[in-house]
C-alpha positions as semicolon CSV with decimal commas, in nm:
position;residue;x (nm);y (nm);z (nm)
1;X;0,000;0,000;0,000
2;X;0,114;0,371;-0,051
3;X;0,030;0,624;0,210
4;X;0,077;0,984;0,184
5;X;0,038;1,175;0,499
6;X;-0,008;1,520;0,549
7;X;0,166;1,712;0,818
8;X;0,249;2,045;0,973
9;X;0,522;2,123;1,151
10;X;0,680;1,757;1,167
11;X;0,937;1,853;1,408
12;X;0,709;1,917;1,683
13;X;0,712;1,627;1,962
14;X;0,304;1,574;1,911
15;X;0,320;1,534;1,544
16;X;0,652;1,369;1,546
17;X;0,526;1,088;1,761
18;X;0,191;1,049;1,517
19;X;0,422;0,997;1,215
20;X;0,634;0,795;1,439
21;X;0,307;0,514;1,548
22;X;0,186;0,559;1,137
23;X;0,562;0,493;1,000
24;X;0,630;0,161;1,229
25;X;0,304;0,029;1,074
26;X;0,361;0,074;0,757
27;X;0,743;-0,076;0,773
28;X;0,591;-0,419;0,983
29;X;0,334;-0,445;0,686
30;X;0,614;-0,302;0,417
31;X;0,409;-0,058;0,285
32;X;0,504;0,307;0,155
33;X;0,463;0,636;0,371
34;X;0,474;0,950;0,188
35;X;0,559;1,214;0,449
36;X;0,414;1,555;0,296
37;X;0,551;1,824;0,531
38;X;0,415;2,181;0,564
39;X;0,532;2,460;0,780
40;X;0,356;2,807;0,848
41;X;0,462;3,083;0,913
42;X;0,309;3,454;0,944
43;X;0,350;3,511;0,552
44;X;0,064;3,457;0,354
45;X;0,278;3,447;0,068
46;X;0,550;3,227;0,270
47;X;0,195;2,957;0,316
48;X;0,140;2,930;-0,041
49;X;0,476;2,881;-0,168
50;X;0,513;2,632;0,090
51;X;0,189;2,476;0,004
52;X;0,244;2,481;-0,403
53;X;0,421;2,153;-0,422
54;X;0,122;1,986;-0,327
55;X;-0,102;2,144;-0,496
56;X;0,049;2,081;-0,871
57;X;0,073;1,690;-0,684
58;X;-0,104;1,421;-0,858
59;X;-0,261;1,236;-0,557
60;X;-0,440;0,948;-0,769
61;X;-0,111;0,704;-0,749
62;X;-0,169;0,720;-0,377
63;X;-0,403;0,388;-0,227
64;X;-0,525;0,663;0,078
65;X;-0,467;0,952;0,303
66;X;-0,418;1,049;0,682
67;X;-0,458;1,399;0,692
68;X;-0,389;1,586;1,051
69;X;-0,538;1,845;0,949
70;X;-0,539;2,071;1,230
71;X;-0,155;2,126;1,200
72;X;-0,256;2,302;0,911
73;X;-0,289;2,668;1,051
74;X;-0,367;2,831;0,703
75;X;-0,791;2,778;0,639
76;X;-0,722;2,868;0,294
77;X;-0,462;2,611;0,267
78;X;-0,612;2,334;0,475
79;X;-0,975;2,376;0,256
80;X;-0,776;2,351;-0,051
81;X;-0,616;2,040;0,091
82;X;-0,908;1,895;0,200
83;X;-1,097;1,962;-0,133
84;X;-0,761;1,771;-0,355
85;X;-0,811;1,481;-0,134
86;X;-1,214;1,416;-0,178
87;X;-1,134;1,473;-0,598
88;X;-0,937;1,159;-0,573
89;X;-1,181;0,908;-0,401
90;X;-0,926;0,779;-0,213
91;X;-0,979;0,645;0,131
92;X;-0,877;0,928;0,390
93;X;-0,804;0,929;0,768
94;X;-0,857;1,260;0,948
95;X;-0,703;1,312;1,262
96;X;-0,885;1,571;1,532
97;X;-1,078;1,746;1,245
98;X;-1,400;1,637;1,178
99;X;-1,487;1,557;0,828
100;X;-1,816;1,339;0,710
101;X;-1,626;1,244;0,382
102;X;-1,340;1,122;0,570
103;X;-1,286;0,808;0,811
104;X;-1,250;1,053;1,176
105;X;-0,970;0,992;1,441
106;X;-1,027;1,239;1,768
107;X;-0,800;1,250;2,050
108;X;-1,106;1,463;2,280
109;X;-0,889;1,751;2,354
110;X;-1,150;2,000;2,468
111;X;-1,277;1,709;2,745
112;X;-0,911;1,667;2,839
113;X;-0,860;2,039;2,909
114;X;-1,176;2,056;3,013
115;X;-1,069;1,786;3,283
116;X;-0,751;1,982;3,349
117;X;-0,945;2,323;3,407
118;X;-1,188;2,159;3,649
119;X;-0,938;2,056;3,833
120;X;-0,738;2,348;3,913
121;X;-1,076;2,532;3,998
122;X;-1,213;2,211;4,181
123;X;-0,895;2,110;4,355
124;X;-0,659;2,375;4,361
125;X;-1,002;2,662;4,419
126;X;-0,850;2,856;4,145
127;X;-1,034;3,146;4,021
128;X;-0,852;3,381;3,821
129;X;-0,661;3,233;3,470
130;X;-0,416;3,405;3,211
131;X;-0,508;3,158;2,922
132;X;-0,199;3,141;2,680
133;X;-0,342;3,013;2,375
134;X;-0,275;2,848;2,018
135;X;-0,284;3,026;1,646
136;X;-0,631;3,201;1,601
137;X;-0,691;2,970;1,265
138;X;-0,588;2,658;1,458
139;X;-0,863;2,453;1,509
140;X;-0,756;2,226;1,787
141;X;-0,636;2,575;1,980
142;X;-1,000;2,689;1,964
143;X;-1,129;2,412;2,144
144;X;-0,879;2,394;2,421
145;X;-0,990;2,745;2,476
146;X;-1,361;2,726;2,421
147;X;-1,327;2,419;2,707
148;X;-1,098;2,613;2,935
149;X;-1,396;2,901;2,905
150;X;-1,695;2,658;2,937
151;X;-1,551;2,508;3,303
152;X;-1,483;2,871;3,418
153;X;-1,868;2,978;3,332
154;X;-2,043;2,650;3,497
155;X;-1,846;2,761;3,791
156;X;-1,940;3,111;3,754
157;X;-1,600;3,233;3,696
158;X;-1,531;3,450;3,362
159;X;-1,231;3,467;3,150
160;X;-1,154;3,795;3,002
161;X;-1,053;3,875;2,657
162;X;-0,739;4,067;2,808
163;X;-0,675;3,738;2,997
164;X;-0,617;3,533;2,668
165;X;-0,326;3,558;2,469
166;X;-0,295;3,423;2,143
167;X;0,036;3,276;1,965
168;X;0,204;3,023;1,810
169;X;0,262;2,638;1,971
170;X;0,651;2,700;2,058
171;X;0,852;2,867;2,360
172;X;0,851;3,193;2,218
173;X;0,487;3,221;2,260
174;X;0,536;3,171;2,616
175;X;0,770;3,437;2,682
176;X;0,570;3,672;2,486
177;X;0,276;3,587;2,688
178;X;0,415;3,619;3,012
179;X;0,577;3,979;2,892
180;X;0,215;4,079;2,739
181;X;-0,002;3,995;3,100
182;X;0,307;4,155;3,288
183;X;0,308;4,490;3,079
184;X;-0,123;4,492;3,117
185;X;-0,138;4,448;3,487
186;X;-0,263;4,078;3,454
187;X;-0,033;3,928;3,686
188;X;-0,297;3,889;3,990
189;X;-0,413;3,586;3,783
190;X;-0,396;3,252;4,020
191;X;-0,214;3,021;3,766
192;X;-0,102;3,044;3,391
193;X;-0,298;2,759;3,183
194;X;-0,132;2,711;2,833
195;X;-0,232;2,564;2,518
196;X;0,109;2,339;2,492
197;X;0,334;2,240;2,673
198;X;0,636;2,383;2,508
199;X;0,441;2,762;2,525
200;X;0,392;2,661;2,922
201;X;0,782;2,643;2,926
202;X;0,878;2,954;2,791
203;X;0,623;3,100;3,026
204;X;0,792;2,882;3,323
205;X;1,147;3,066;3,229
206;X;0,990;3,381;3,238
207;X;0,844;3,353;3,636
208;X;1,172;3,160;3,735
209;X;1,390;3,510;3,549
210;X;1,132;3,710;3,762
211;X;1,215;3,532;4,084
212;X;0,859;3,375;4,103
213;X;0,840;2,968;4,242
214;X;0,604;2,702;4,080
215;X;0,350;2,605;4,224
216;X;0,407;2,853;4,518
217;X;0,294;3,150;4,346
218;X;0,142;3,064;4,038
219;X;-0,001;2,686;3,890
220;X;0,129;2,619;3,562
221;X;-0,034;2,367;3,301
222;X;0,032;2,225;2,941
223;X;-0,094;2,023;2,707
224;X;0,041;1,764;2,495
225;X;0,254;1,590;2,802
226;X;0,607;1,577;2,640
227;X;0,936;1,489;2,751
228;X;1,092;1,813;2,839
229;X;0,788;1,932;3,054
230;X;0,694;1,616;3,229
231;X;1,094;1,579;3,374
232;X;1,111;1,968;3,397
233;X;1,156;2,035;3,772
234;X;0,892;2,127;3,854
235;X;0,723;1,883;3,628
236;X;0,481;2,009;3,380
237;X;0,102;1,925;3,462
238;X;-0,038;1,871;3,134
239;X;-0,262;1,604;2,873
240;X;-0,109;1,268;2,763
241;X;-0,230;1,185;2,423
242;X;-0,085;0,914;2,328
243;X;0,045;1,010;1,985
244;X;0,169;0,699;1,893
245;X;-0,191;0,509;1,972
246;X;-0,361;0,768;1,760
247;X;-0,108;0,711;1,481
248;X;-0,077;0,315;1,486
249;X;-0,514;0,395;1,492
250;X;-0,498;0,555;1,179
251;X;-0,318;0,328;0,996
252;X;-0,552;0,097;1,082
253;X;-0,840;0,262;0,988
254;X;-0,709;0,330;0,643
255;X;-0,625;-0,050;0,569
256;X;-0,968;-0,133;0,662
257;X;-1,054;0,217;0,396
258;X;-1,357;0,255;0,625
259;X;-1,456;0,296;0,994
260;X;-1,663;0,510;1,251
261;X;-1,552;0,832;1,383
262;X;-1,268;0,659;1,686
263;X;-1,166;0,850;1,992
264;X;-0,886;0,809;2,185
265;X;-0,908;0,909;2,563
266;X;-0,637;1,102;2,668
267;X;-0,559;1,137;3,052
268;X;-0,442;1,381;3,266
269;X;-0,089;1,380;3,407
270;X;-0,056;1,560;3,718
271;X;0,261;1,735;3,788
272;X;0,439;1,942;4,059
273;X;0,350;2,243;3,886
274;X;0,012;2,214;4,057
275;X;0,039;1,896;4,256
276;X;0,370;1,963;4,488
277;X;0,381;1,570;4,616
278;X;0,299;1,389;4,259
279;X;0,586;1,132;4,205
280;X;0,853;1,190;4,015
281;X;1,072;0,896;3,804
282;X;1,377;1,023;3,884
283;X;1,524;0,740;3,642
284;X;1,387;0,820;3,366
285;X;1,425;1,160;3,402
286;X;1,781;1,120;3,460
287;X;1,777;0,891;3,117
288;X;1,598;1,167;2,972
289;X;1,843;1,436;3,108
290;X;2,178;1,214;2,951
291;X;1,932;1,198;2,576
292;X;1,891;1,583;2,634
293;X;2,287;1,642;2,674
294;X;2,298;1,408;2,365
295;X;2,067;1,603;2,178
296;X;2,213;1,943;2,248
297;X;2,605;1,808;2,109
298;X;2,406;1,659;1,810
299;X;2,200;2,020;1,760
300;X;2,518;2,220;1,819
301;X;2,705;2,015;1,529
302;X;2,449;2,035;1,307
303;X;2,379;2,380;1,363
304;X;2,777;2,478;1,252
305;X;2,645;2,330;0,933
306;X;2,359;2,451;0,869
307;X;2,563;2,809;0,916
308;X;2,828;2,662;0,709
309;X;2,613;2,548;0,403
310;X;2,428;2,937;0,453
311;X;2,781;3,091;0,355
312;X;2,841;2,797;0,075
313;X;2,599;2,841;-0,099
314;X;2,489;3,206;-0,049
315;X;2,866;3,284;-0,244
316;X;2,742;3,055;-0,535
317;X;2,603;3,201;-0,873
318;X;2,446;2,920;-1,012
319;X;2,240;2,565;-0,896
320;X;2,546;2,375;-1,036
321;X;2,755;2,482;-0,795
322;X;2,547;2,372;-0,489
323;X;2,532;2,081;-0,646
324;X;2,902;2,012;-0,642
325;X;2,884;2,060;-0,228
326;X;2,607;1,882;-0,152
327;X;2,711;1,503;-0,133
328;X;2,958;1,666;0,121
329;X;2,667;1,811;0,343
330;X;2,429;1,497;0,270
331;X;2,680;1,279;0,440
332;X;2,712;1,555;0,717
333;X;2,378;1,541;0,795
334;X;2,316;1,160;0,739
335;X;2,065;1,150;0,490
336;X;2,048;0,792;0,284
337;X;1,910;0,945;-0,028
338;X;1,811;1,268;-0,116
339;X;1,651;1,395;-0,442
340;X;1,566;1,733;-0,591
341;X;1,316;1,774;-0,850
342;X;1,255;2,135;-0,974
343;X;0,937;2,211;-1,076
344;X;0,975;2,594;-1,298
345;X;0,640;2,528;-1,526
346;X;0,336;2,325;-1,397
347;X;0,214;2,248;-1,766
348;X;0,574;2,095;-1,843
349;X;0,482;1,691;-1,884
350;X;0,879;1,636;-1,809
351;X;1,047;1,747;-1,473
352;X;1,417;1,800;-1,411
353;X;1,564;1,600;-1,127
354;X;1,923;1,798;-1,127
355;X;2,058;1,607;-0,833
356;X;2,031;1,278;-0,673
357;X;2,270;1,113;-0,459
358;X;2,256;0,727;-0,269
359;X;2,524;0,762;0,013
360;X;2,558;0,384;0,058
361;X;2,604;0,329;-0,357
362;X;2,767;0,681;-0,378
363;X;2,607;0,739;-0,659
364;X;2,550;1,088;-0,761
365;X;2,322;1,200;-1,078
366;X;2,095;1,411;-1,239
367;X;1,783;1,319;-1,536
368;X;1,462;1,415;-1,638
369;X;1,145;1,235;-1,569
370;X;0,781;1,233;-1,640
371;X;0,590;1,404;-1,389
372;X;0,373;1,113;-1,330
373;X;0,678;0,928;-1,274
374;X;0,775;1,085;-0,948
375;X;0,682;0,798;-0,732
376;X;0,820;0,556;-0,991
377;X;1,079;0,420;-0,750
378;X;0,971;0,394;-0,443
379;X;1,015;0,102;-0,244
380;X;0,780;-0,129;-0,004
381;X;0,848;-0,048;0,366
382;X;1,068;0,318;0,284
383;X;0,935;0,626;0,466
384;X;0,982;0,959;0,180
385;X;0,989;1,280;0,291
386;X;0,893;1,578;0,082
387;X;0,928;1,975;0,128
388;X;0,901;2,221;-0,082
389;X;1,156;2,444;-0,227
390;X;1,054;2,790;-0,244
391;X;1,076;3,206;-0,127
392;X;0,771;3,363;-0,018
393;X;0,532;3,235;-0,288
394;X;0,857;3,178;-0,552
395;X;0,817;2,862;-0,582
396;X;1,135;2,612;-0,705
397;X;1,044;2,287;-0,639
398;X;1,076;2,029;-0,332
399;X;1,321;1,742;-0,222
400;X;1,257;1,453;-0,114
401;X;1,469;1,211;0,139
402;X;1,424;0,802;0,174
403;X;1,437;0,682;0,540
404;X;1,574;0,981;0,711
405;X;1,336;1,018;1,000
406;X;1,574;1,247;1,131
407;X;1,365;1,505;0,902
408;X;1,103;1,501;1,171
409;X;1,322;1,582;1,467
410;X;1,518;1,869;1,447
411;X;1,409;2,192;1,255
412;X;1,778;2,271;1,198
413;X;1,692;1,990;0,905
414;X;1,411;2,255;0,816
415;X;1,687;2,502;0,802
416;X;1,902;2,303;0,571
417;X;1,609;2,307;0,314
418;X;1,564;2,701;0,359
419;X;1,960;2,719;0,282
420;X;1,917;2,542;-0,078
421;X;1,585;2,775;-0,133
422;X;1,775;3,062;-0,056
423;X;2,055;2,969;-0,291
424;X;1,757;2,897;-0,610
425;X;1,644;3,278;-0,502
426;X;1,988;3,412;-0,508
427;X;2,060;3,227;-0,875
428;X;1,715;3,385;-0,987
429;X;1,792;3,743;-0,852
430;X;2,168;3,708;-1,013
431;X;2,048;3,574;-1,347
432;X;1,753;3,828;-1,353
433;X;2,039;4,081;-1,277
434;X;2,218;3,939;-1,493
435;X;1,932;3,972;-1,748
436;X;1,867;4,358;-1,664
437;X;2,198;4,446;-1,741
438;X;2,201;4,276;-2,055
439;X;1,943;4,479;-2,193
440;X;2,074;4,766;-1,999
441;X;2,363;4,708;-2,227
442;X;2,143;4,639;-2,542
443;X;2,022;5,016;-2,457
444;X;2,343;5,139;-2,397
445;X;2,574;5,009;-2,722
446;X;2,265;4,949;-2,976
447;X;2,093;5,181;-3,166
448;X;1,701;5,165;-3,101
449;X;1,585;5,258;-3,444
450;X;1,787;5,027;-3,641
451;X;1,906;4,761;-3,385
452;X;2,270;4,846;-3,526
453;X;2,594;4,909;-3,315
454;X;2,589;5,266;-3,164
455;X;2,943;5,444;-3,141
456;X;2,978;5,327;-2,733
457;X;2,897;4,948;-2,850
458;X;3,093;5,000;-3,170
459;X;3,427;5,147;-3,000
460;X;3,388;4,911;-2,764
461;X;3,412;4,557;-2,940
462;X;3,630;4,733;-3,265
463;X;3,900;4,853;-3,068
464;X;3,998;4,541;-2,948
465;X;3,928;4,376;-3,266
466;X;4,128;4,686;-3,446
467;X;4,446;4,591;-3,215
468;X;4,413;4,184;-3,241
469;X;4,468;4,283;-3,626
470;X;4,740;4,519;-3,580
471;X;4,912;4,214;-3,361
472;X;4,848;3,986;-3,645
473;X;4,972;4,163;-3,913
474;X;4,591;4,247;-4,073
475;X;4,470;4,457;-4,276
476;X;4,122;4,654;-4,215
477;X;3,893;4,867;-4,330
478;X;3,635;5,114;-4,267
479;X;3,344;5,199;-4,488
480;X;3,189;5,535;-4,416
481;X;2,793;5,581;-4,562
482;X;2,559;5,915;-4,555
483;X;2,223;5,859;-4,719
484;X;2,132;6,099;-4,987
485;X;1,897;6,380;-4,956
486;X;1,698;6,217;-4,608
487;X;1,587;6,511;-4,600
488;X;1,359;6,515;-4,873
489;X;1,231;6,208;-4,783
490;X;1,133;6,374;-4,441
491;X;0,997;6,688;-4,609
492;X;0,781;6,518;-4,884
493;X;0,675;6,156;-4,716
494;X;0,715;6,249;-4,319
495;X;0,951;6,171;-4,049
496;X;0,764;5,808;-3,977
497;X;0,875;5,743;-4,364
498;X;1,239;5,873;-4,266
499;X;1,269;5,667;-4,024
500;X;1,180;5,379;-4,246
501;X;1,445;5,523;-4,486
502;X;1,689;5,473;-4,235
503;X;1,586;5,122;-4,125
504;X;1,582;4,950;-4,488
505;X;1,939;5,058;-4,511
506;X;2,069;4,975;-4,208
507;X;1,898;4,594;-4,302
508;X;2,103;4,610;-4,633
509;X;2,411;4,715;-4,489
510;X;2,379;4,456;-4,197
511;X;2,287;4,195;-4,404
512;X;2,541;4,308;-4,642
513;X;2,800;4,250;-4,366
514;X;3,062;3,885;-4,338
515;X;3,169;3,733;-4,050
516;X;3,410;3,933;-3,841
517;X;3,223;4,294;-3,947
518;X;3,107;4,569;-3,740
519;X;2,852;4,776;-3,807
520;X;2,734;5,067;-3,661
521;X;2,535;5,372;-3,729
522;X;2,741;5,697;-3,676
523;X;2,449;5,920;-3,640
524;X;2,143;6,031;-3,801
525;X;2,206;5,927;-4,169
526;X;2,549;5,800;-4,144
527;X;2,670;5,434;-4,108
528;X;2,997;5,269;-4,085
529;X;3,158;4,901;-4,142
530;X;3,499;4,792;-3,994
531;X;3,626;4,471;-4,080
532;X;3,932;4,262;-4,189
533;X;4,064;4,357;-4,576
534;X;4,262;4,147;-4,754
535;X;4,301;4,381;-5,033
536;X;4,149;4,696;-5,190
537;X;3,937;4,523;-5,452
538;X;3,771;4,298;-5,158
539;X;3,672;4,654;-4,996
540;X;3,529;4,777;-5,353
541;X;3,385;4,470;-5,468
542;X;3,153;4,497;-5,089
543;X;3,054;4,848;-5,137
544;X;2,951;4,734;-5,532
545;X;2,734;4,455;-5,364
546;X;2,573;4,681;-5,112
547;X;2,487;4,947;-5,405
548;X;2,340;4,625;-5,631
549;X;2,125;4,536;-5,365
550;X;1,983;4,914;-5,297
551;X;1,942;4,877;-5,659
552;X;1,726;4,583;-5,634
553;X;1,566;4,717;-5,350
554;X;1,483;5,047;-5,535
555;X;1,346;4,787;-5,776
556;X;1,010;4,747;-5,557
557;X;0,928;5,151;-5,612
558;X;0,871;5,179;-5,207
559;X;1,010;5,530;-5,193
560;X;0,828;5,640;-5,533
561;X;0,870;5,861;-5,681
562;X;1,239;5,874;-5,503
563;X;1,471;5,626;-5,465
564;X;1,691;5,456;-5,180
565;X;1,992;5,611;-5,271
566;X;2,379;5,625;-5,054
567;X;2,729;5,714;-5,113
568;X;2,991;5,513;-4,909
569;X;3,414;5,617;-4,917
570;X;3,634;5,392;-4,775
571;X;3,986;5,351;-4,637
572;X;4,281;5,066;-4,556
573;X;4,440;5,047;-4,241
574;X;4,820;4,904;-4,246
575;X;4,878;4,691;-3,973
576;X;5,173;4,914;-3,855
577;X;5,026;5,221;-3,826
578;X;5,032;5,417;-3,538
579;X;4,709;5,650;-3,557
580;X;4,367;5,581;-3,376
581;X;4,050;5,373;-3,498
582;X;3,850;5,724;-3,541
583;X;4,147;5,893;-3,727
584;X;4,073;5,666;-4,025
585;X;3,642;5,702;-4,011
586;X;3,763;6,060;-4,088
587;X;3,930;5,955;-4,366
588;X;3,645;5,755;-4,489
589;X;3,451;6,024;-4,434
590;X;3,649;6,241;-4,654
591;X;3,664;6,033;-4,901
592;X;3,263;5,949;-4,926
593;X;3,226;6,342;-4,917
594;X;3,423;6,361;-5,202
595;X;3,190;6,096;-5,385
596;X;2,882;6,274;-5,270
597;X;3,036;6,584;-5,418
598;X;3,097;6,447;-5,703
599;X;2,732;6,316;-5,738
600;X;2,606;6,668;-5,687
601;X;2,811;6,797;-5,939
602;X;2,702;6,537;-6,230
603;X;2,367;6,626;-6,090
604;X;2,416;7,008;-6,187
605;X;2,575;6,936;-6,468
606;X;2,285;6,750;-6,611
607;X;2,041;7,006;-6,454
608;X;2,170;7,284;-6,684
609;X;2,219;7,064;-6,985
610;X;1,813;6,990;-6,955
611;X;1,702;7,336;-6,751
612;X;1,376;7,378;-6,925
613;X;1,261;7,041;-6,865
614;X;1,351;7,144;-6,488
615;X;1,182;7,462;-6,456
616;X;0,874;7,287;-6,636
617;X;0,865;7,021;-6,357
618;X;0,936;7,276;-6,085
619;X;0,624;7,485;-6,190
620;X;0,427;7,139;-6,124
621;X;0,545;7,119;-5,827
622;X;0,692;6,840;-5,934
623;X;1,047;6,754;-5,821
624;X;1,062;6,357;-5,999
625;X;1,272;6,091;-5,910
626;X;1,638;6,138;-5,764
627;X;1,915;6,012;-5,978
628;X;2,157;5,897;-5,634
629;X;2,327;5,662;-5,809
């Protein structure tokens, strides 16, 4: 069978120890778990990139679902979710969120806290909370605090909006709870009742910075009943769940691919922090305390690579790079197998898979692959996790890991993935930079109007060409070109025409050109061509094919009744000379002045050989076609 299961926040003890009961199932029946991770964050855009990778998914290869949907913070996100899974008519398993389409786990968490409420009023005759709660959009943090509310009314007591702090499911939320009921004046409240247990220890290092005792001056609860608040001293009162039941449950369920909503009774587990002569297990908190120590030296390692990788791969310019390092931070971090598939364009049939890399085979290598192929080779019993690869709502891709559990543990491993999405943003930003100064330099050495070289981009790639000849021993050449009498085109047809003018012989002379030429236009109506010569009939026999194809051209009548018309002068540069590129475009110039000259002049001579025909057009109006040639 092949599971996919749909998590948020893996590394969190509560959903860790779900996956955990789900994944031990699947390996003693050798069946497939598809770990789909998801973490929040504050960022609307942050959820949807995140979430993107499962949404272009194609769930129907997938024999059912567990869904704990309540880890998914986002409603937009978790109806979207929730909608893909139904369109697949695939068996699903949802764990504490209530769906009539789905096969329902609950673990009754608003009767557990409403057990744990009752008994600090009941037993402990407490009457005034601060209620440290969950994410607003959280589901399962809703009805904690709707049950924490509903004891307090039946025993008359109230608890008041200011009394109710809401956050996130981690320490930080603790502290910032305890700092927001100190700065409001809330701290006549008789204990502190938290959604979590890990938000009931950052309020618990708060009161012990502040000099206050547990339980002396204030009770202090959790929920959830982990590790590091159940051997805190004082130990944590708080909910045992039993993760691991509800996981190895829905695994179950989702064999059978059908099943009545099944609860799972939590209990509560009293602790010092209201109950000052609860026993302790001083062994296994000492075990726990030597698997803490353990943790921290693993963490702290780990951690110097994470910040390592940062700097790698921040300094790289391109994905190839980071994929160079990677093997090296793969074995660092102890995954088996890890996999990257990119994912640029969702209607793309094919995806790239630009890295993949077996530690034990040491096999590193990269291939494309259907996109209905992804779960082509997967294996029975193997636990894959996914995450997606993505800034804000850029998204990359995702990578996926085979039997590193390790992924649900630590969120250093979370980090690790941010480091390799940070690098694909820093590739985009530096090609797209890369991009904008391209055209930036398009703008600044091309001509706009006729796409040719202007003098900055012309001086700039000639001059080095102009000295590579000289160190040869080459010959070159520059062709200078003015177009005749623009003006009158401008004057009689419009500047739009002009421009057109310019344009069809700037195409002639470009298309005109050989390998090796540069062309650029001068300004206005002049043009110029530098290139390698091997003798002065080459140079003449180009210029006669540029003037036969203006003569074809003129052949189609587009300027009627005028004609395309040009004169071009020309010049050969010695390889030992000592004068400047723009020196000799002078010359050129010269001499193509001279041939315009000399145009004019056959052009007067004729006018006063036929001056009555002239005058007779010029009373018309009539000025007739111009003889440029």
């Amino acid at each position: 069978m092949k599971i996919a299961l749909f998590v948020g926040q893996i590394y969190i003890y509560t959903q860790r120890e779900i996956i955990r009961g789900i994944y031990e199932q699947c390996r003693m029946h050798n069946d497939e778990l598809h770990l789909f991770s998801f973490y929040v964050s504050n960022d609307e855009k942050f959820d949807l990139g995140e979430y993107e990778y499962i949404r272009r998914m194609d769930l129907s290869v997938f024999d059912g679902f567990i869904l704990y949907a309540s880890a998914f913070y986002n409603p937009y996100i978790r109806s979207q979710l929730v909608n893909k899974l139904k369109s697949t008519d695939k068996p699903c398993v949802s764990i504490d969120s209530f769906d009539k389409d789905f096969i329902n786990i609950t673990s009754c968490n608003e009767e557990a806290m409403e057990e744990l409420v009752e008994h600090l009023v009941s037993d402990h005759n407490v009457k005034k909370i601060n209620f440290v709660g969950g994410p607003t959009d959280s589901i399962d943090a809703q009805y904690r605090l709707n049950a924490c509310i509903k004891v307090l009314w039946r025993h008359g007591l109230e608890l008041g909006r200011e009394r109710i702090y809401h956050g996130n499911y981690y320490v930080d939320s603790g502290y910032k709870a305890y700092d927001y009921f100190r700065k409001n004046n809330l701290m006549d409240a008789d204990a502190f009742v938290c959604v979590n247990d890990q938000s009931a220890m950052g309020v618990f290092y708060r009161l012990k910075e502040d000099g206050y005792m547990i339980p002396r001056d204030y009770i202090l609860t959790g929920f959830d009943h982990i590790p590091q608040a159940s051997y805190n001293e004082p130990s944590i009162t708080s909910v045992e769940r039993f993760e691991g039941r509800i996981g190895f449950t829905a695994y179950e369920l989702l064999s059978r691919g059908y099943g009545d909503t099944v609860k799972i009774t939590p209990r509560l587990a009293k602790g010092t922090s209201c109950c000052p002569d609860c026993p302790v297990d001083n062994y296994k908190r000492e075990e726990f305390l030597r698997e803490c120590i353990k943790m921290s030296m693993d963490n702290s390692r780990y951690a110097g690579y994470v910040s390592d990788c940062s700097a790698d791969f921040m300094a790289y310019r391109s994905s190839d790079e980071m994929y160079k390092m990677l093997p090296d931070y793969q074995k660092k971090f102890n995954i088996p197998i890890m996999s990257i598939i990119l994912d640029d364009n969702e209607k793309k049939k094919e995806l790239d898979i630009p890295y993949h890399y077996d530690i034990e085979a040491d096999e590193a290598g990269s291939r494309t692959i259907r996109r209905d192929d992804v779960y082509q080779n997967s294996g029975e019993g193997n636990l894959y996790v996914y995450s997606s690869l993505h800034y804000g709502d850029t998204y990359f891709g995702y990578m996926i890991t085979t039997n590193y559990f390790a992924a649900t543990e630590n969120e250093l491993y979370h980090m690790f993935i941010n480091n390799i999405s940070n690098m694909y943003e820093s590739a985009r930003k530096y090609n797209n930079q890369e991009d904008y100064i391209s055209r930036l330099k398009d703008l600044s050495y091309y001509d706009p109007l006729t796409k040719l070289y202007n003098r900055l981009g012309f001086f700039n790639k000639a001059e080095i060409d102009f000295e590579n000849a000289k160190k040869s021993n080459r010959e070159t050449y520059i062709i200078f070109a003015d177009m005749d009498r623009l003006k009158v085109i401008n004057d009689t047809m419009g500047h739009k025409m002009g421009d057109e003018y310019i344009v069809d012989f700037a195409n002639i002379l470009s298309s005109s050109a050989e390998k090796g030429d540069i062309v650029m236009r001068f300004g206005g109506d002049e043009f110029v061509v530098f290139g390698m010569a091997a003798s002065t009939d080459e140079v003449k026999d180009k210029i006669n094919r540029i003037q036969e194809k203006i003569r074809a051209f003129n052949e189609k009548g587009k300027y009627s009744p005028y004609i395309l018309g040009v004169s071009m002068g020309y010049t050969i540069i010695a390889p030992d000379t000592k004068k400047s590129l723009f020196s000799f475009i002078e010359a050129a110039d010269s001499k193509m002045y001279k041939v315009k000259k000399d145009k004019k002049d056959k052009r007067s001579g004729k006018d006063r050989r036929s001056g009555r025909d002239r005058r007779v057009s010029d009373r018309r109006g009539i000025n007739g076609p111009l003889n440029l040639t």
